[in-house]
GUTORMAR-822864 format. One record per atom (N, C-alpha, C): residue number from 0; residue in three letters; chain; atom name; z, x, y. Coordinates in steps of 0.2 Angstrom, whole numbers, plus 5000, padded with zeros to 4 digits. Each point is the difference from the previous one (the first is absolute). Layout:
<pts>
pt num:NUM&residu:ALA&chaine:A&atome:CA&up:Z&east:X&north:Y $
...
</pts>
This chain:
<pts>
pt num:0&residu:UNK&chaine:A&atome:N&up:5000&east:5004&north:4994 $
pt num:0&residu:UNK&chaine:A&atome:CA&up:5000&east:4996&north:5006 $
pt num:0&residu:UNK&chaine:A&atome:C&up:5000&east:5004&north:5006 $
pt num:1&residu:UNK&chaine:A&atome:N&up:4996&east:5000&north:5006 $
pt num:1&residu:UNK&chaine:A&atome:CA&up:4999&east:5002&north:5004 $
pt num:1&residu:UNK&chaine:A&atome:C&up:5006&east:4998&north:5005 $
pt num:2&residu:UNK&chaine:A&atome:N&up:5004&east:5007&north:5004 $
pt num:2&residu:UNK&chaine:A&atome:CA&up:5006&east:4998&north:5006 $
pt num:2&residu:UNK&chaine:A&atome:C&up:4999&east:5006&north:5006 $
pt num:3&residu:UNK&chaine:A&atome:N&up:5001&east:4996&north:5003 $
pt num:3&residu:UNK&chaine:A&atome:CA&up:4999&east:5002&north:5008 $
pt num:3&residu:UNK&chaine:A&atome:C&up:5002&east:5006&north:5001 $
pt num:4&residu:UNK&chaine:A&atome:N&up:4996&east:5003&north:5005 $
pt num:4&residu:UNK&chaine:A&atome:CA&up:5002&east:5007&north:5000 $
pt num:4&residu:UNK&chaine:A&atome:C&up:4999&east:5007&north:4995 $
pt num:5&residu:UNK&chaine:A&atome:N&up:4998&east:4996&north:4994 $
pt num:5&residu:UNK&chaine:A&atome:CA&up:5000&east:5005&north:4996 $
pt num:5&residu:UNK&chaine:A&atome:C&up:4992&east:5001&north:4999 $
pt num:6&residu:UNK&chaine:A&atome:N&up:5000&east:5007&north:4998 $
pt num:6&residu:UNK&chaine:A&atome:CA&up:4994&east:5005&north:4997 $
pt num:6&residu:UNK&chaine:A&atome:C&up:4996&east:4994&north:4996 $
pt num:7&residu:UNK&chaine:A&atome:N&up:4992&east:5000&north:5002 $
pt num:7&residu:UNK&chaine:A&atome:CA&up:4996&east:4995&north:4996 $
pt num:7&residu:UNK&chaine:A&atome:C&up:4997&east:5002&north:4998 $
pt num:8&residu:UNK&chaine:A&atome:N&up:4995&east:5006&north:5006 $
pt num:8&residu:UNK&chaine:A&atome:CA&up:4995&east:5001&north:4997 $
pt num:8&residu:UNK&chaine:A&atome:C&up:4997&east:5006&north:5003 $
pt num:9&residu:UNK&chaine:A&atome:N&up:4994&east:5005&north:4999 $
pt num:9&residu:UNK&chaine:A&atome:CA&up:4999&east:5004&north:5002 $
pt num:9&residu:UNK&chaine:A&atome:C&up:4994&east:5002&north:5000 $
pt num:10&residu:UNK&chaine:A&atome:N&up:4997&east:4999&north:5008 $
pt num:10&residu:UNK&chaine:A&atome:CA&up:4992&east:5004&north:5000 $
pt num:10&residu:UNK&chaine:A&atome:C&up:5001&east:5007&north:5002 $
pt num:11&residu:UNK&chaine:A&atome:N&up:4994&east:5002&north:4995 $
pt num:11&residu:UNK&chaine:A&atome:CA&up:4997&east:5008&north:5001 $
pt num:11&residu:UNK&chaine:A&atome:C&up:4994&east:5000&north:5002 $
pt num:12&residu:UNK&chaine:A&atome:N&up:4999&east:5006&north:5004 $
pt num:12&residu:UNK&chaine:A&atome:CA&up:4993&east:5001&north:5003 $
pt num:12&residu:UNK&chaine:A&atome:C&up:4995&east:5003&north:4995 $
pt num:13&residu:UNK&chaine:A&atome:N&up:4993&east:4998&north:5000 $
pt num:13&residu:UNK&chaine:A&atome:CA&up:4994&east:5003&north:4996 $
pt num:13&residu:UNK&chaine:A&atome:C&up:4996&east:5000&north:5005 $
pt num:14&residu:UNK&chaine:A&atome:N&up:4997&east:5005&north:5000 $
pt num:14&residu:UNK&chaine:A&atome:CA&up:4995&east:5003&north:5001 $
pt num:14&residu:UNK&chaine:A&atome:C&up:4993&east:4997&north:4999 $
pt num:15&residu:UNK&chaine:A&atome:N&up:5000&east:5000&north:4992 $
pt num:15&residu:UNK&chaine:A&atome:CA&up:4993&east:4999&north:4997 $
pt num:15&residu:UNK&chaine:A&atome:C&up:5005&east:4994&north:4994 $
pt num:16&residu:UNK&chaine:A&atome:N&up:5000&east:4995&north:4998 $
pt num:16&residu:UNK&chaine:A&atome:CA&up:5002&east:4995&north:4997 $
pt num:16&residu:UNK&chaine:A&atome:C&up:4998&east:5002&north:4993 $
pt num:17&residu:UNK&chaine:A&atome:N&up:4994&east:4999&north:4999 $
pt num:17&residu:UNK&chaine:A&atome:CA&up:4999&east:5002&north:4994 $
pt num:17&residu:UNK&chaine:A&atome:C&up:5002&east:5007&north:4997 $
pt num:18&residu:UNK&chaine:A&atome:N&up:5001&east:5005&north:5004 $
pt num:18&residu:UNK&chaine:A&atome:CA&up:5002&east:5006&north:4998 $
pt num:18&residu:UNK&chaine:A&atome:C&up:5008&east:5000&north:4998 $
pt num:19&residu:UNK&chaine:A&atome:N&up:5004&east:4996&north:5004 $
pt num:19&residu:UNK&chaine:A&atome:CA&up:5008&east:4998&north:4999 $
pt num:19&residu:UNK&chaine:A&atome:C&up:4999&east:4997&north:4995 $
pt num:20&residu:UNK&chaine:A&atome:N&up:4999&east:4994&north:5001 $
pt num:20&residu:UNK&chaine:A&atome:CA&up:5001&east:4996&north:4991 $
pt num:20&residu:UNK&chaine:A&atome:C&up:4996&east:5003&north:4994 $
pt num:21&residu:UNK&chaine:A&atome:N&up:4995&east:5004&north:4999 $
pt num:21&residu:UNK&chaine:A&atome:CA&up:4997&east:5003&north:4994 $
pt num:21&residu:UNK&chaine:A&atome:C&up:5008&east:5007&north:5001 $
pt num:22&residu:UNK&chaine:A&atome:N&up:5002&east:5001&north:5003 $
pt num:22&residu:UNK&chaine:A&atome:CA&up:5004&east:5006&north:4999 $
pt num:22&residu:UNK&chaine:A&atome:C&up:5008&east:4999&north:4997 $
pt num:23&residu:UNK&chaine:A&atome:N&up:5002&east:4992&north:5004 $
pt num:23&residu:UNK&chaine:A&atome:CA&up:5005&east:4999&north:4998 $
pt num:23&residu:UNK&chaine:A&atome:C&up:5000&east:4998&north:4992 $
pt num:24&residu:UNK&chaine:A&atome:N&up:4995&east:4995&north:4997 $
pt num:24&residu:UNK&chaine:A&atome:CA&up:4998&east:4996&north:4997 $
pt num:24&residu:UNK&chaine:A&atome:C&up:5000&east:5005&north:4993 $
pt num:25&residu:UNK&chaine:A&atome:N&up:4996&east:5004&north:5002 $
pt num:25&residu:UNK&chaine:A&atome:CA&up:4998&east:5008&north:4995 $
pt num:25&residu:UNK&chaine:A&atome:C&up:5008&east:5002&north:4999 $
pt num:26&residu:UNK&chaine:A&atome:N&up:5002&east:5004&north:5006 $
pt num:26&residu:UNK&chaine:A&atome:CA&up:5005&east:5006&north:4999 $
pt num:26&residu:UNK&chaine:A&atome:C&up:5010&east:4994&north:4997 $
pt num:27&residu:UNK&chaine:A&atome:N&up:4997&east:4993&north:5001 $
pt num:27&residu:UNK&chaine:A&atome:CA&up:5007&east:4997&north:5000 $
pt num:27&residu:UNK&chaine:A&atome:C&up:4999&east:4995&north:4995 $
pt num:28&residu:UNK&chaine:A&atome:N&up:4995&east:4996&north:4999 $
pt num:28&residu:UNK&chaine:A&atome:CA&up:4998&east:4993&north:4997 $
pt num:28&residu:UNK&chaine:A&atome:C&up:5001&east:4995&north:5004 $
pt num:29&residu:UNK&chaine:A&atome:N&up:4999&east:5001&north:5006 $
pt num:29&residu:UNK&chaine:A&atome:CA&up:5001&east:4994&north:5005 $
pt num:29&residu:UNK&chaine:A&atome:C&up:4994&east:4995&north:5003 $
pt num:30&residu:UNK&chaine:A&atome:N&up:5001&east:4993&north:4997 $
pt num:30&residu:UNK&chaine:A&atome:CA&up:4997&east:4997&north:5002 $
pt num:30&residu:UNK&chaine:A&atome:C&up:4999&east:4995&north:5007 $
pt num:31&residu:UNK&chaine:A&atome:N&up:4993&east:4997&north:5003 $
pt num:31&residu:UNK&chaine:A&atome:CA&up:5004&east:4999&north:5006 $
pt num:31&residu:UNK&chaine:A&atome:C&up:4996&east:4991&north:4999 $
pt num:32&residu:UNK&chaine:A&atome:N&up:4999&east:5000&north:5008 $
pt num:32&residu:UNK&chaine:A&atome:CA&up:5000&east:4992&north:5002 $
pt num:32&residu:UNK&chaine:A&atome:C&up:4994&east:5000&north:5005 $
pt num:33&residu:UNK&chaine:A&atome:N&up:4995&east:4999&north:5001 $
pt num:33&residu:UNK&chaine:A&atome:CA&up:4995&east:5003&north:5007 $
pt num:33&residu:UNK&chaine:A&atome:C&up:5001&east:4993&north:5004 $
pt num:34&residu:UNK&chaine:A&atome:N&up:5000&east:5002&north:5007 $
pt num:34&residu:UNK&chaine:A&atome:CA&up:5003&east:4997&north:5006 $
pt num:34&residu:UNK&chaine:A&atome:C&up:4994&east:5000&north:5004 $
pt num:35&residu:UNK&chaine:A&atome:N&up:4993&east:5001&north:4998 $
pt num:35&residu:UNK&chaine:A&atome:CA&up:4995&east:5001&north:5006 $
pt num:35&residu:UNK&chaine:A&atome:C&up:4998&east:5008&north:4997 $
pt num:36&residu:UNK&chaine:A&atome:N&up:4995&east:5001&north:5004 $
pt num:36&residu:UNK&chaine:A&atome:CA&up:4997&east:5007&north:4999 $
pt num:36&residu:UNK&chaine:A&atome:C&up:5006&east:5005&north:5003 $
pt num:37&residu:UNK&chaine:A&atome:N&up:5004&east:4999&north:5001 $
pt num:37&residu:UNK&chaine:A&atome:CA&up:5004&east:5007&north:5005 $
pt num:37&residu:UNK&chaine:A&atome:C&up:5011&east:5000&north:4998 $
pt num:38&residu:UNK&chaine:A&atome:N&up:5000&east:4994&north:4995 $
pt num:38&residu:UNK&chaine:A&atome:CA&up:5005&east:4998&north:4998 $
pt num:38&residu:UNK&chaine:A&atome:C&up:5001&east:5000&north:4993 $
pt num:39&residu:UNK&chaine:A&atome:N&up:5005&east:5004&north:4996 $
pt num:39&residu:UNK&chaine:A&atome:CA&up:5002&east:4998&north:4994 $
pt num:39&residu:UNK&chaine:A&atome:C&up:5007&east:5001&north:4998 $
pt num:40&residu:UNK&chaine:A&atome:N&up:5004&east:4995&north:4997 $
pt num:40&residu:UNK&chaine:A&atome:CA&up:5006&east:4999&north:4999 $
pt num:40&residu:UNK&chaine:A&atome:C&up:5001&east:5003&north:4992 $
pt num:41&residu:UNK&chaine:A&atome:N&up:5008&east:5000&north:5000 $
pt num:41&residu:UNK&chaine:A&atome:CA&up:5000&east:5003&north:4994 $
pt num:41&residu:UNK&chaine:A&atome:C&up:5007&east:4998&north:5000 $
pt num:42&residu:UNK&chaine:A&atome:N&up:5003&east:5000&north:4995 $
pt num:42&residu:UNK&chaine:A&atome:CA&up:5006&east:4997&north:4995 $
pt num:42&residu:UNK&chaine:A&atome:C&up:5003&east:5004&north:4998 $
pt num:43&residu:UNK&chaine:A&atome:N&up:5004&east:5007&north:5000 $
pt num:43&residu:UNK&chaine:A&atome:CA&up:5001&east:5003&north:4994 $
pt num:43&residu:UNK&chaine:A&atome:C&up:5011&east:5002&north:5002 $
pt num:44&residu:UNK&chaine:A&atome:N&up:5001&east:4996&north:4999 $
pt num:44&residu:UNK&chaine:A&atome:CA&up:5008&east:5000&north:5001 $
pt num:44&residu:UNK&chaine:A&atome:C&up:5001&east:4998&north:5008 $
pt num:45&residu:UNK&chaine:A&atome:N&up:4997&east:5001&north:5004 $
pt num:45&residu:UNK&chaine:A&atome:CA&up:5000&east:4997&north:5008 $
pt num:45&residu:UNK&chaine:A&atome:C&up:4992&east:4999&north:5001 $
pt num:46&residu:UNK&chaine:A&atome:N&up:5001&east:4994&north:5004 $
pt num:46&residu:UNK&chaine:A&atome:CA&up:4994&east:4998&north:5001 $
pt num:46&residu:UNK&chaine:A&atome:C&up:4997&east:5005&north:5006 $
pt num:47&residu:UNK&chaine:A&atome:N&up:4994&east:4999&north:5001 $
pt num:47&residu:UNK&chaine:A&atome:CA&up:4996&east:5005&north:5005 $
pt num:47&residu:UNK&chaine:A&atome:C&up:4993&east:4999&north:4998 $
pt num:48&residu:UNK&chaine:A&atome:N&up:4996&east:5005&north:5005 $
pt num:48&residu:UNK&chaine:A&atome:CA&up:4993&east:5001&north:5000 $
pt num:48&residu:UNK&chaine:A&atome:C&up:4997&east:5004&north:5006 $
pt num:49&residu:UNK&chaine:A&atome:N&up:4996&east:5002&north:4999 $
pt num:49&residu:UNK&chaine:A&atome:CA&up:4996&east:5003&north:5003 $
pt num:49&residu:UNK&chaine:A&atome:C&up:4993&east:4999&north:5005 $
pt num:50&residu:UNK&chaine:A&atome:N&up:5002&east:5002&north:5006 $
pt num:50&residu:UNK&chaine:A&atome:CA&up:4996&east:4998&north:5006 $
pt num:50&residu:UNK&chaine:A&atome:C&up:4994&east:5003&north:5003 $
pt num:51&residu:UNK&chaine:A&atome:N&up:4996&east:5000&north:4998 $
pt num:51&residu:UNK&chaine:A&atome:CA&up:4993&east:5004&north:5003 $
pt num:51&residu:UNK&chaine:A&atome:C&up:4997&east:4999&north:5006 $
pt num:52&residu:UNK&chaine:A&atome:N&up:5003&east:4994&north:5004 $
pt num:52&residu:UNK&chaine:A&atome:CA&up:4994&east:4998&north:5006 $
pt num:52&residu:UNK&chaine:A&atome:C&up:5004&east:5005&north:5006 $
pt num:53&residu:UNK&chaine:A&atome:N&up:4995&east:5002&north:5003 $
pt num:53&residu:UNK&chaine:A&atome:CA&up:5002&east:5007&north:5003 $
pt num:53&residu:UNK&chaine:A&atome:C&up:5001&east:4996&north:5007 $
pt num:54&residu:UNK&chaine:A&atome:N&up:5000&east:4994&north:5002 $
pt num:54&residu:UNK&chaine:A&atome:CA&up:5003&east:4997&north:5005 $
pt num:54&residu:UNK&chaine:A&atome:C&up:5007&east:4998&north:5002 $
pt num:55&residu:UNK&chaine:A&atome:N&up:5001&east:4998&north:4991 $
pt num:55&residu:UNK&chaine:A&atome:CA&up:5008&east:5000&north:5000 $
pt num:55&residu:UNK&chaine:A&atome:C&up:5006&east:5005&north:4995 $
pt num:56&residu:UNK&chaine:A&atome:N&up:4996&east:5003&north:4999 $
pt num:56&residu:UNK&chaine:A&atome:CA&up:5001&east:5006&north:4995 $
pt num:56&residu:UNK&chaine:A&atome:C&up:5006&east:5004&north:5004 $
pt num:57&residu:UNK&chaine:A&atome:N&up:5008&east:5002&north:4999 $
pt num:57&residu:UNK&chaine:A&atome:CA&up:5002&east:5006&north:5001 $
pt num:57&residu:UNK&chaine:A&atome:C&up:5000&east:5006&north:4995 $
pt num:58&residu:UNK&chaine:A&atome:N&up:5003&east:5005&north:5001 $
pt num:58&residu:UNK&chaine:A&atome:CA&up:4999&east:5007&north:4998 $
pt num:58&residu:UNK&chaine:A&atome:C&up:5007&east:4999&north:4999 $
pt num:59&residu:UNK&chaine:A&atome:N&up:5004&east:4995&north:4999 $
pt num:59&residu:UNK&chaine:A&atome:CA&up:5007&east:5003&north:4994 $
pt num:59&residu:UNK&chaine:A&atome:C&up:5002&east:4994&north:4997 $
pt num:60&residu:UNK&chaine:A&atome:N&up:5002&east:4997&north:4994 $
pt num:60&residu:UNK&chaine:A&atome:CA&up:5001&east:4994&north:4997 $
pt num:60&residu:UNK&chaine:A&atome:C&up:5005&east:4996&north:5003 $
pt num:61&residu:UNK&chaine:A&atome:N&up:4998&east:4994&north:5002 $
pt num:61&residu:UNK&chaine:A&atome:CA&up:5004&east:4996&north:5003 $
pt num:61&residu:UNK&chaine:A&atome:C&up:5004&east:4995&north:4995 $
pt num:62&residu:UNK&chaine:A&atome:N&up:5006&east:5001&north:5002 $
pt num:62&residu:UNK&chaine:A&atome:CA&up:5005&east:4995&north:4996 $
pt num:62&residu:UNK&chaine:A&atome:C&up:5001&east:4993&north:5003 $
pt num:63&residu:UNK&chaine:A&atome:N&up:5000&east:4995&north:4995 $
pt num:63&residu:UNK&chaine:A&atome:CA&up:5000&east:4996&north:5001 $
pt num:63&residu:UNK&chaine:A&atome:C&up:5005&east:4992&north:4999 $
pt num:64&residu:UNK&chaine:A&atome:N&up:5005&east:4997&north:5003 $
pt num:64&residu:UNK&chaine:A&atome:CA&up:5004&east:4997&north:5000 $
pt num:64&residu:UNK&chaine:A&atome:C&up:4999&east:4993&north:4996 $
pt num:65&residu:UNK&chaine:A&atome:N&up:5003&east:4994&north:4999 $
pt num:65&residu:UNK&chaine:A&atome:CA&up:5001&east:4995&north:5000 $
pt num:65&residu:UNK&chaine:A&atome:C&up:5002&east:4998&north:5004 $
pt num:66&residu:UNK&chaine:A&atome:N&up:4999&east:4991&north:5002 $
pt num:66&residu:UNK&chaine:A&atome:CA&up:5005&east:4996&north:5003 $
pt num:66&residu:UNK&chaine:A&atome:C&up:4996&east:4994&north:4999 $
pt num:67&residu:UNK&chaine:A&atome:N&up:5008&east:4996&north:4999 $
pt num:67&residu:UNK&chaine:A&atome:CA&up:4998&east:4993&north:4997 $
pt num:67&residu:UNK&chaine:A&atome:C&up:4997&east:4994&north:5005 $
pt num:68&residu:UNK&chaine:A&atome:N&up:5003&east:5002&north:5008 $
pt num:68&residu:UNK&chaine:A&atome:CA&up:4999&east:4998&north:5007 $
pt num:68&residu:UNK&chaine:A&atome:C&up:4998&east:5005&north:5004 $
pt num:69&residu:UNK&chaine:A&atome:N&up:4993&east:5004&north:4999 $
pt num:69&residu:UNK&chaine:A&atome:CA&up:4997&east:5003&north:5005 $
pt num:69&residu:UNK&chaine:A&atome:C&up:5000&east:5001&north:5008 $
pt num:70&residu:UNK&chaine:A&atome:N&up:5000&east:4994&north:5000 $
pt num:70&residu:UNK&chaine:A&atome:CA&up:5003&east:5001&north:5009 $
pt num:70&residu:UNK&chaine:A&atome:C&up:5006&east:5001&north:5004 $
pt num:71&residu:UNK&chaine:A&atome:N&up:5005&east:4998&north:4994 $
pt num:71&residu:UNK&chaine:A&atome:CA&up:5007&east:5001&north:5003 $
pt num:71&residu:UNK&chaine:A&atome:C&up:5002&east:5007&north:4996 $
pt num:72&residu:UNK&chaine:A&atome:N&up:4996&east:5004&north:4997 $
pt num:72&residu:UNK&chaine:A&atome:CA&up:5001&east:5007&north:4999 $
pt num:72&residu:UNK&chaine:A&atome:C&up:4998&east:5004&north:5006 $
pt num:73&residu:UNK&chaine:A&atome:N&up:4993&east:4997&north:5001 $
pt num:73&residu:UNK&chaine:A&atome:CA&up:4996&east:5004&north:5008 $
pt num:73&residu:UNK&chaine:A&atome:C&up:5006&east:5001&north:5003 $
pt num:74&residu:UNK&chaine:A&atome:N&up:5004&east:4995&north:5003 $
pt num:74&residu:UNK&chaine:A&atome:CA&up:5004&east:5000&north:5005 $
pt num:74&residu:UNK&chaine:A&atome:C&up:5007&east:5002&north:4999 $
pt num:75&residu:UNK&chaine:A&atome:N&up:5001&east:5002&north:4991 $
pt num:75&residu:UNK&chaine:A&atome:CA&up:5007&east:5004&north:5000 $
pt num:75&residu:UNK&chaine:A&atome:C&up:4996&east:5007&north:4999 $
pt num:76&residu:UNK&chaine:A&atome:N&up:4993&east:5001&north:5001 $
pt num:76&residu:UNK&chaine:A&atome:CA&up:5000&east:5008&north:5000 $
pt num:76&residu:UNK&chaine:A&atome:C&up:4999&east:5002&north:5007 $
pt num:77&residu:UNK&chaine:A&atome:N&up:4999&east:4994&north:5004 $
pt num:77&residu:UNK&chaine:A&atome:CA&up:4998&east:5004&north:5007 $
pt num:77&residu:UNK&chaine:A&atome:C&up:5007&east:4998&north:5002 $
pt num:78&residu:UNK&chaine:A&atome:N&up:5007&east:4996&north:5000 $
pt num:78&residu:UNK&chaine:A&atome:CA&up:5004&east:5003&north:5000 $
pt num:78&residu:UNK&chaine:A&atome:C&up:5005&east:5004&north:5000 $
pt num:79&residu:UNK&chaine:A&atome:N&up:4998&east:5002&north:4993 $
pt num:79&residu:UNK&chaine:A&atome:CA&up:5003&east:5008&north:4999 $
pt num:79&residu:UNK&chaine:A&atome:C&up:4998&east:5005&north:5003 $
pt num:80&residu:UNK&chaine:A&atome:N&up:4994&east:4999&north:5004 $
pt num:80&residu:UNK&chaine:A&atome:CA&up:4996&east:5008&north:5004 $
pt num:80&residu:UNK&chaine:A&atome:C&up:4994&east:5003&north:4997 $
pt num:81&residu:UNK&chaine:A&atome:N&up:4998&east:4994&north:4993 $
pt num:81&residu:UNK&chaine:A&atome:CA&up:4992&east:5001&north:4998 $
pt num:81&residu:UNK&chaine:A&atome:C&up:4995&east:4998&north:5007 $
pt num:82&residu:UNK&chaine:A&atome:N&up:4994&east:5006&north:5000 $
pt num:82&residu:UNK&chaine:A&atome:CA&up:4998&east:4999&north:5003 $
pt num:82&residu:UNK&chaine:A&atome:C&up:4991&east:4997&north:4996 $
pt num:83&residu:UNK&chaine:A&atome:N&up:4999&east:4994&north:5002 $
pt num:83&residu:UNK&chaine:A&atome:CA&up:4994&east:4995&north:4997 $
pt num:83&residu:UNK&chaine:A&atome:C&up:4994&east:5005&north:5002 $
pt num:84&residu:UNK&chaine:A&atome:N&up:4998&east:5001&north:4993 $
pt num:84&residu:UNK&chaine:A&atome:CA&up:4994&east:5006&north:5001 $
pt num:84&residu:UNK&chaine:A&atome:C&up:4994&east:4995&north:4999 $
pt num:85&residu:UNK&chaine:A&atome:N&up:4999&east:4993&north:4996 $
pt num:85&residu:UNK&chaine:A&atome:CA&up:4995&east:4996&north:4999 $
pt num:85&residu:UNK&chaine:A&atome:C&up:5005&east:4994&north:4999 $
pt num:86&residu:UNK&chaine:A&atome:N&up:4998&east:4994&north:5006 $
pt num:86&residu:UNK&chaine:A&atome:CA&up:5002&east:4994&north:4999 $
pt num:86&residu:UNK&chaine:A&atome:C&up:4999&east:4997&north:4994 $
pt num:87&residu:UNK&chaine:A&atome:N&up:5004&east:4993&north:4997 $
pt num:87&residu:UNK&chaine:A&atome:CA&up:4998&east:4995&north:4992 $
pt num:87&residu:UNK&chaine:A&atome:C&up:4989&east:4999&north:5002 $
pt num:88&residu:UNK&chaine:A&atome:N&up:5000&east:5002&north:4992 $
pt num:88&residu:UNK&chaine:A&atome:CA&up:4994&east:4999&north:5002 $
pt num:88&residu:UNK&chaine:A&atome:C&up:4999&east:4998&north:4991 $
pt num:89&residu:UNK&chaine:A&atome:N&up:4995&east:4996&north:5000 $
pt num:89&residu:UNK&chaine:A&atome:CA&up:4996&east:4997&north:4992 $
pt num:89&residu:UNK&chaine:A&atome:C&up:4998&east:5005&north:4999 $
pt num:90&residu:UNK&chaine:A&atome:N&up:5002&east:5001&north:4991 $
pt num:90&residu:UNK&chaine:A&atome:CA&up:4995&east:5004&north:4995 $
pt num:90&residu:UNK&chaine:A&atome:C&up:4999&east:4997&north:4995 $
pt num:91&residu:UNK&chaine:A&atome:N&up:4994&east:5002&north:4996 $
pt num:91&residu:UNK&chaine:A&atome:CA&up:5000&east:4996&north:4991 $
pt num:91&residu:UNK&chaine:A&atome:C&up:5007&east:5000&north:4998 $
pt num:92&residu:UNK&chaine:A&atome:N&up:5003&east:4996&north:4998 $
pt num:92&residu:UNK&chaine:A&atome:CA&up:5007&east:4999&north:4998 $
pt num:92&residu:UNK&chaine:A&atome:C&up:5004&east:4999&north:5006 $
pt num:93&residu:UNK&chaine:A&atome:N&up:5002&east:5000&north:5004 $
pt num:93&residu:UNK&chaine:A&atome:CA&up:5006&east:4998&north:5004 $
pt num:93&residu:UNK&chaine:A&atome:C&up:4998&east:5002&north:5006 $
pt num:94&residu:UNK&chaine:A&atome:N&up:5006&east:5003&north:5004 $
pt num:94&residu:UNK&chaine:A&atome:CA&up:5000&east:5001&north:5009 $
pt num:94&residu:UNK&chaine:A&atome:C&up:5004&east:5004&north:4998 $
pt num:95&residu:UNK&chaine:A&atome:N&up:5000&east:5005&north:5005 $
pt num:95&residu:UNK&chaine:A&atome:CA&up:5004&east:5006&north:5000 $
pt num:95&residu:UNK&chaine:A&atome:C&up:5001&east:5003&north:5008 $
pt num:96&residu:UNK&chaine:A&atome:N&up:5004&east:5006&north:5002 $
pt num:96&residu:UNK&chaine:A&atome:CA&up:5001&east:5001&north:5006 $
pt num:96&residu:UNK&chaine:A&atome:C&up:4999&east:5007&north:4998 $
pt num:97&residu:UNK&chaine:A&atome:N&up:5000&east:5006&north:5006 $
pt num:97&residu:UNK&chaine:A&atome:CA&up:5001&east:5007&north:4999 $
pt num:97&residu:UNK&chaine:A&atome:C&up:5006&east:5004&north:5007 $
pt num:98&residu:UNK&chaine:A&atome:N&up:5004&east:5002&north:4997 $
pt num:98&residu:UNK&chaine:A&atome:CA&up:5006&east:5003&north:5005 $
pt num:98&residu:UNK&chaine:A&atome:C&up:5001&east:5007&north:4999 $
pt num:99&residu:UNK&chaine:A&atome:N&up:5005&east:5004&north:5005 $
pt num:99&residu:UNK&chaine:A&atome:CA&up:5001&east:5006&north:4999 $
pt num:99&residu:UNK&chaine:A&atome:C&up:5008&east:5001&north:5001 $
pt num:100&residu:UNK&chaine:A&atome:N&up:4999&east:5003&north:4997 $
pt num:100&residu:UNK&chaine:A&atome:CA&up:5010&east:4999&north:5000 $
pt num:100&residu:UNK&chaine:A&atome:C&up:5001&east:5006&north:5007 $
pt num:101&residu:UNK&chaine:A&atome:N&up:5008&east:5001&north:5001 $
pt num:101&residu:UNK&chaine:A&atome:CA&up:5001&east:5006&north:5005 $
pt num:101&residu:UNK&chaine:A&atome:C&up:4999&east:5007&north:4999 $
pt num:102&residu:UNK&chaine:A&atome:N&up:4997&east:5002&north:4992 $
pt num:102&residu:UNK&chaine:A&atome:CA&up:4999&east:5006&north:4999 $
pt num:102&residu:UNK&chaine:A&atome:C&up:4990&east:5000&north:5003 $
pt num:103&residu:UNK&chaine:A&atome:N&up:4996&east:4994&north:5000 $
pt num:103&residu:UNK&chaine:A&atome:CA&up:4994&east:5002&north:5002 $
pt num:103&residu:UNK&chaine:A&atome:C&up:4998&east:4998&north:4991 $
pt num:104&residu:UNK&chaine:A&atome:N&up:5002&east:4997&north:4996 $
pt num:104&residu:UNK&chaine:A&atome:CA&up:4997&east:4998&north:4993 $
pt num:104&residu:UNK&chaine:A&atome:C&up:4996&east:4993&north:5000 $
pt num:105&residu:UNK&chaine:A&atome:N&up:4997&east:5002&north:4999 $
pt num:105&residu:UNK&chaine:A&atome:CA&up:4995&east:4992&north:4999 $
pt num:105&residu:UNK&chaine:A&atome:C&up:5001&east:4998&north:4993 $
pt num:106&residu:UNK&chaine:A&atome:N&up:5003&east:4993&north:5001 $
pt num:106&residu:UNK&chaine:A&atome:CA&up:4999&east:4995&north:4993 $
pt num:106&residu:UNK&chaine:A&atome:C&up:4997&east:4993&north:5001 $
pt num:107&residu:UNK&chaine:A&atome:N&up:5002&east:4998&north:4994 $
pt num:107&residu:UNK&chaine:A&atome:CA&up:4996&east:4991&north:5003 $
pt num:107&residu:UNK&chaine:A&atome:C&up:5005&east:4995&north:4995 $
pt num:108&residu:UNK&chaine:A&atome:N&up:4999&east:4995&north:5002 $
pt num:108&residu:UNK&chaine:A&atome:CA&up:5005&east:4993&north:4996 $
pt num:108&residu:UNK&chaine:A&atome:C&up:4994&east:4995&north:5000 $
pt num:109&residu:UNK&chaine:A&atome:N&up:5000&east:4998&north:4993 $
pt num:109&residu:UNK&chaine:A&atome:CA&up:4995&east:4995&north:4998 $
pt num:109&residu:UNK&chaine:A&atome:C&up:5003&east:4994&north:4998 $
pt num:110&residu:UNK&chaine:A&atome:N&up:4997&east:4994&north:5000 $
pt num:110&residu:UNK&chaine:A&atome:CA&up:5004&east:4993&north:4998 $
pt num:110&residu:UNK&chaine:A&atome:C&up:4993&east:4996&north:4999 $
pt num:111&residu:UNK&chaine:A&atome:N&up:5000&east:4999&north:4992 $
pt num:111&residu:UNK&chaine:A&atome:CA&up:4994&east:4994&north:4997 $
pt num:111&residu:UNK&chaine:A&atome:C&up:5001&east:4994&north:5007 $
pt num:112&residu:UNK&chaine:A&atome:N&up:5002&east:4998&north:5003 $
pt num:112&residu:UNK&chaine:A&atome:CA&up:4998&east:4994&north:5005 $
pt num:112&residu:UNK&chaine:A&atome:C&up:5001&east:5002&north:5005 $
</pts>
């Protein structure tokens, strides 16, 4: 069951998609999920995947939150001194936000509704 605040899920950056997943798929036995030509999700003890589009693509894996009320999470992270790096926005599967805590860390909090 999925709870607030807690570790849910985790994107890594690719390069080349195809080159990621033949590498992990080969070197681990991982299988994935495609999300469009520039998305592939994978299952393997923590949910994640893998992000190609080089518009929304970072250079370091971003971690990714729950919350069962996305909006009143926004506003207890911009209360604690997150600073909103990308407003609630629709994805395939839910709405999600992106913050940076006081160290300069970028994470995100996702919620299926």
């Amino acid at each position: 069951m999925r709870e607030d605040g807690k570790l849910d899920y985790l994107e890594l950056p690719a390069a080349s998609l195809p080159e990621t997943k033949e590498f992990y798929s080969r070197a681990f036995g991982w299988t994935f999920v495609d999300y469009g030509p520039t998305y592939a999700a994978f299952d393997q003890g923590l949910d994640g995947g893998f992000d190609a589009d080089l518009a929304e693509r970072t250079k370091t894996p971003l971690p990714i939150l729950y919350a069962h009320d996305l909006d009143a999470m926004q506003a207890k992270v911009q209360a604690a001194g997150g600073v909103i790096r990308k407003p609630i926005y629709a994805f395939p599967g839910g709405r999600r936000f992106h913050f940076a805590d006081p160290a300069g860390t970028e994470m995100a909090v996702w919620s299926e509704n």
